[in-house]
VEXNUKE-918735 format. One record per residue (C-alpha): x negated, y, z; residue in one letter; residue number from 0. Coordinates in Angstrom, 2 decimals. Layout:
% VEXNUKE-918735
{atom {X,Y,Z},'A',NUM}
...
% end
This chain:
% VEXNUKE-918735
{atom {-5.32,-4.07,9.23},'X',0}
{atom {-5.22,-5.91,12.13},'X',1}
{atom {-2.80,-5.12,15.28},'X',2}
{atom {-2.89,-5.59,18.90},'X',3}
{atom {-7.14,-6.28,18.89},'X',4}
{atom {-8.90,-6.26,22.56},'X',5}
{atom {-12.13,-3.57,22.21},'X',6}
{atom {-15.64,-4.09,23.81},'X',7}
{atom {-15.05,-0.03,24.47},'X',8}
{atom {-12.84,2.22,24.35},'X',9}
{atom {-13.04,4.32,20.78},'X',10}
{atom {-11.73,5.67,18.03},'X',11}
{atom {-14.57,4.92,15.14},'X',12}
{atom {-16.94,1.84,15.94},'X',13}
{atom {-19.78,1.60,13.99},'X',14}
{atom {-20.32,-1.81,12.68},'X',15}
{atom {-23.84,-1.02,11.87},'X',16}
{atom {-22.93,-2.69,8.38},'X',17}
{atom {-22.08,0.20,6.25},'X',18}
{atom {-18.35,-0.31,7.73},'X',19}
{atom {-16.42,1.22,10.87},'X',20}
{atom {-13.26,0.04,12.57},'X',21}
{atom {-10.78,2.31,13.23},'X',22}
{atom {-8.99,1.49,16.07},'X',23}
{atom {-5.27,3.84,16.53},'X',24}
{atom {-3.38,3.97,19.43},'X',25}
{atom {-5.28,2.43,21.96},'X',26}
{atom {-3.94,1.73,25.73},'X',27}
{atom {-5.60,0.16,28.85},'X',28}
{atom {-3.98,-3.25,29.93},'X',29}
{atom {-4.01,-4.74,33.39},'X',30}
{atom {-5.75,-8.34,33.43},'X',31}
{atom {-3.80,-10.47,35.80},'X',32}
{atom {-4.97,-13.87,36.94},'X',33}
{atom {-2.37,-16.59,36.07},'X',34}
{atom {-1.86,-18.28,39.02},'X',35}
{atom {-1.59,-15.67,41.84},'X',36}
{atom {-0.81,-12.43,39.53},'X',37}
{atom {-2.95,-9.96,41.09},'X',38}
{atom {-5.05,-7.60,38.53},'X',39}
{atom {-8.79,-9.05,38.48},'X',40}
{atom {-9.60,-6.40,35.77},'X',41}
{atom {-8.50,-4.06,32.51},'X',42}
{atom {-9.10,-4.66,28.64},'X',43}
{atom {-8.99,-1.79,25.94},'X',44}
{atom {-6.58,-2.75,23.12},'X',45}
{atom {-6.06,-0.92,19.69},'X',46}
{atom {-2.44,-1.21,18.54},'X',47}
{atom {-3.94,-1.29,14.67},'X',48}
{atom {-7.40,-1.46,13.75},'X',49}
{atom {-8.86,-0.67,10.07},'X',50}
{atom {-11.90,-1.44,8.66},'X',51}
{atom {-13.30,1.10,6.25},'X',52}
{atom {-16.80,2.38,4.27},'X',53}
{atom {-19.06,4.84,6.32},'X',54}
{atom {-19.21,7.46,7.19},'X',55}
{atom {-16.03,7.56,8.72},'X',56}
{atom {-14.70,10.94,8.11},'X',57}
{atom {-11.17,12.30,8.40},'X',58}
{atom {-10.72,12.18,4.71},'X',59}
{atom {-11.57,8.46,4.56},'X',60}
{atom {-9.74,7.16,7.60},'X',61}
{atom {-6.68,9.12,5.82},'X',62}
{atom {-6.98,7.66,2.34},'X',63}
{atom {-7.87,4.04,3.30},'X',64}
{atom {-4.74,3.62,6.09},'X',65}
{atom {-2.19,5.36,3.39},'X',66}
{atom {-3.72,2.80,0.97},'X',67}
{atom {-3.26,-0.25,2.85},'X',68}
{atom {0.33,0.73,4.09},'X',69}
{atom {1.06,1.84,0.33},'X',70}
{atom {-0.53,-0.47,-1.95},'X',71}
{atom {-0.43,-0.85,-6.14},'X',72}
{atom {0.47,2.89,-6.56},'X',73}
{atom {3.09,2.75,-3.69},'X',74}
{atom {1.93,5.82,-2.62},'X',75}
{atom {1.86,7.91,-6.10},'X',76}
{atom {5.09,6.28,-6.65},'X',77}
{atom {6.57,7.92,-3.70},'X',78}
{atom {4.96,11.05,-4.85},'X',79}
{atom {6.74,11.17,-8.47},'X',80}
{atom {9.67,10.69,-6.61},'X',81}
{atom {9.30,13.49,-3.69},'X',82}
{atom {8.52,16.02,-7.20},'X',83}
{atom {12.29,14.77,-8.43},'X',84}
{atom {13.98,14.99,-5.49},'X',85}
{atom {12.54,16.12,-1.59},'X',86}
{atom {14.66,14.64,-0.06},'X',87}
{atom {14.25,10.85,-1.22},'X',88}
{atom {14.09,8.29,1.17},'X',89}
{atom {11.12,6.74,-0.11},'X',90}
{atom {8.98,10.08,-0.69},'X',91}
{atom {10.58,11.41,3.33},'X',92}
{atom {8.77,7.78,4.86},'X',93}
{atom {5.79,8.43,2.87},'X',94}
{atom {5.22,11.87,3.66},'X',95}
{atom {6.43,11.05,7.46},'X',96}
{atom {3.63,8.05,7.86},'X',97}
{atom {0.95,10.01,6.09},'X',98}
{atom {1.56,13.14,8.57},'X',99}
{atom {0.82,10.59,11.39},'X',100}
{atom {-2.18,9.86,10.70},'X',101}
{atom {-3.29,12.79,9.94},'X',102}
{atom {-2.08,13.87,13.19},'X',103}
{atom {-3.90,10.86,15.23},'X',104}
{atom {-7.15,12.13,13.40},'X',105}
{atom {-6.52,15.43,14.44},'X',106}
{atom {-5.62,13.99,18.30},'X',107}
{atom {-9.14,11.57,18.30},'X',108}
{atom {-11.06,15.08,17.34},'X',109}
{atom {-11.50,14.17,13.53},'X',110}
{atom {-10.62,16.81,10.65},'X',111}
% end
């Protein structure tokens, strides 16, 4: 993952024509000021986190290769096991909360 990546456009999945996509999340439109007189000469797209994954890029995917990279070496199942002891763990309540985000800025981007 990379964060805070200018864009050549402005979306979601971009096809790196490689057999890989980025997937750029939460993207904003920043004001390009010129240094010495501070008056906006232009705008840039910027992803707050970009991932690269395998095509095709589908919501399944995107899902399973963010939660992977935030939750690596079983992180993830780990949280599980301990979400089936006890809902209310702290660990298994940030899992479930970050994975629900995503899932939710597919469902925002049109992807599901």
């Amino acid at each position: 993952m990379q964060k805070d990546v200018q864009l050549s456009e402005n979306v979601f999945i971009q096809d790196l024509g490689t057999g890989f996509s980025y997937i750029n999340f939460d993207r904003r439109i920043e004001e390009v000021k010129d240094p010495e007189t501070g008056e906006v000469v232009g705008t840039v797209t910027v992803a707050g986190s970009q991932h690269r994954i395998a095509n095709p890029a589908s919501y399944d995917r995107i899902v399973d290769a963010v939660v992977r990279e935030n939750f690596p070496d079983g992180a993830d199942q780990a949280a599980l096991r301990k979400g089936i002891i006890d809902s209310e763990n702290a660990d298994f309540v940030a899992f479930n909360a970050f994975v629900e985000t995503i899932k939710q800025k597919c469902r925002n981007e049109g992807i599901q």
